[in-house]
C-alpha positions as CSV (number, residue, x, y, z in Angstrom):
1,X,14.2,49.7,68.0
2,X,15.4,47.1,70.8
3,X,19.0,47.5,69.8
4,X,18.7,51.5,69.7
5,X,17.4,51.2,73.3
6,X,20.2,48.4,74.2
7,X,22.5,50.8,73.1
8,X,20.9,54.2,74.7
9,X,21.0,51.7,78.4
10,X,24.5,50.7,77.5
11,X,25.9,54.4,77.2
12,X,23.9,55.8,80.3
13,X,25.6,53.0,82.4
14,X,29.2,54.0,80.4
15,X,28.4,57.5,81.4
16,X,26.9,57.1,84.9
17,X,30.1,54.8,85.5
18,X,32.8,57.1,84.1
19,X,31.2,60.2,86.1
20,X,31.6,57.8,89.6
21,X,35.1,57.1,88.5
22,X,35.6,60.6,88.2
23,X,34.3,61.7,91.4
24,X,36.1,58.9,93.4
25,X,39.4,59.9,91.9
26,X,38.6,63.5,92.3
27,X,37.7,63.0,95.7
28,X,40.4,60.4,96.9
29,X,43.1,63.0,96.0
30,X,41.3,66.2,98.2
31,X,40.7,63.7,101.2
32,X,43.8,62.6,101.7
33,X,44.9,64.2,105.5
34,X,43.5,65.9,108.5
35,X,40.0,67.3,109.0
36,X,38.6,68.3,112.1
37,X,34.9,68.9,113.1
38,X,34.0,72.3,112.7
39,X,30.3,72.1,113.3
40,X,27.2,69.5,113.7
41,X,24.0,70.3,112.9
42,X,25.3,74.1,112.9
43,X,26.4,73.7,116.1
44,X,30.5,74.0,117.2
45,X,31.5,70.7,119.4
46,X,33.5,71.1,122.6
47,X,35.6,68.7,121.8
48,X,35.8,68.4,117.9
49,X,36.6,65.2,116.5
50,X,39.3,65.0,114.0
51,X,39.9,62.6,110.6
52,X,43.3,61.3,109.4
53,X,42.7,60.1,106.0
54,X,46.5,58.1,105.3
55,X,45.9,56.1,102.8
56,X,42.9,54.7,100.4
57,X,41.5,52.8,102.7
58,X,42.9,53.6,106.3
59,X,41.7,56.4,108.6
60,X,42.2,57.5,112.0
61,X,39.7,59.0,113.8
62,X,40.3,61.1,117.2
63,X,37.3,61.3,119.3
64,X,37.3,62.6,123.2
65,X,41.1,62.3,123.1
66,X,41.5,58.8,121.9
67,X,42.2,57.4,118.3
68,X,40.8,54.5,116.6
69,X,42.1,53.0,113.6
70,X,39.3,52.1,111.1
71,X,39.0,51.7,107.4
72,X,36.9,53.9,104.6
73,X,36.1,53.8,101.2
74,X,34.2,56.0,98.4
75,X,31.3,55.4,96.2
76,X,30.7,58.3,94.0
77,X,29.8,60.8,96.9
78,X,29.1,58.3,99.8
79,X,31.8,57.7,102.5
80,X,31.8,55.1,104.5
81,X,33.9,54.4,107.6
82,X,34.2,52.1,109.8
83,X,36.1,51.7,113.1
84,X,36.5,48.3,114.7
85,X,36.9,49.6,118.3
86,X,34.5,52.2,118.1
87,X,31.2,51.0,116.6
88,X,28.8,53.7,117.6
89,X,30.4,56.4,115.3
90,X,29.7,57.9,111.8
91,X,29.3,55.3,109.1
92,X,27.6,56.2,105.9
93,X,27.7,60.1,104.8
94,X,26.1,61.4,101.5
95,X,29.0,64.2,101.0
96,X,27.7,67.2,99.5
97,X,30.6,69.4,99.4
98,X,34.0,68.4,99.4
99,X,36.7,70.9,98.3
100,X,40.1,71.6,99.1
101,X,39.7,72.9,102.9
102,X,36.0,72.1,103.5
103,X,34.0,69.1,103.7
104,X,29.9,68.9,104.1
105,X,28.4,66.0,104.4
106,X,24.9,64.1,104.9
107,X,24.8,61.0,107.8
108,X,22.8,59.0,106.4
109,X,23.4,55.9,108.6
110,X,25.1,56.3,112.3
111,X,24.7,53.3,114.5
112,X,24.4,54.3,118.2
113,X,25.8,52.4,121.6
114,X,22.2,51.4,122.0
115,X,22.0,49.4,118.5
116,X,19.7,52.5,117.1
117,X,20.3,54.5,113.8
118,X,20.0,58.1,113.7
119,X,20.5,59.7,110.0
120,X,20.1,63.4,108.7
121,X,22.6,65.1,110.6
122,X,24.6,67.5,109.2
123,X,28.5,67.9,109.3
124,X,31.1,70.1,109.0
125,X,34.7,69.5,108.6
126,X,37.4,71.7,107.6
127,X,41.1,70.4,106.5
128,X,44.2,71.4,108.9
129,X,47.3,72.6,107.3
């Protein structure tokens, strides 16, 4: 009975692994590019910010007309970013939707100038041509 269990544990983690893998390769090939703001919390920014995604770690992010170089990575559906220069910005979203041209996700942790952390809001990005 032990060993039937062993093995059961074994083949969810096999499973749960390979479905990660999946996703993170799925999701490394439709990121790749731009993506600009469309809306925060269902509301459109004056000034959207915009994404470069490079390569498959680097990203460039263009916020109130200045970029910052910064580095993200993927964990199943979690991408984080982080920006050396620019520490008060997005860092941890729980992406709910990514397909070719649109992108929802979930912050779950954004640091503020004032040291604070605000999660739950909502964003919206959509991929430029």
């Amino acid at each position: 009975m032990k060993r039937i269990c062993g093995l059961y544990v074994l083949c969810l983690l096999a499973l749960t692994s390979a479905s990660c893998q999946k996703n993170f390769n799925h999701y490394r090939e439709l990121i790749y590019g731009k993506w600009e703001l469309v809306s925060e919390n269902d509301r459109v920014p004056k000034n959207p910010d915009r994404l470069f995604f490079k390569t498959s770690t680097a990203v460039t992010l263009s916020h109130e007309g200045v970029d910052y170089e910064g580095q993200y990575q993927f964990y199943c559906n979690v991408l984080t970013t982080r920006f050396e220069k620019k520490q008060d910005l997005f860092q941890e979203w729980r992406v709910e939707t990514l397909q070719d041209s649109l992108m929802i996700a979930v912050v779950e942790l954004c640091t503020t100038t004032e040291g604070e952390q605000e999660p739950g809001a909502v964003l919206e990005f959509r991929k430029l041509p």
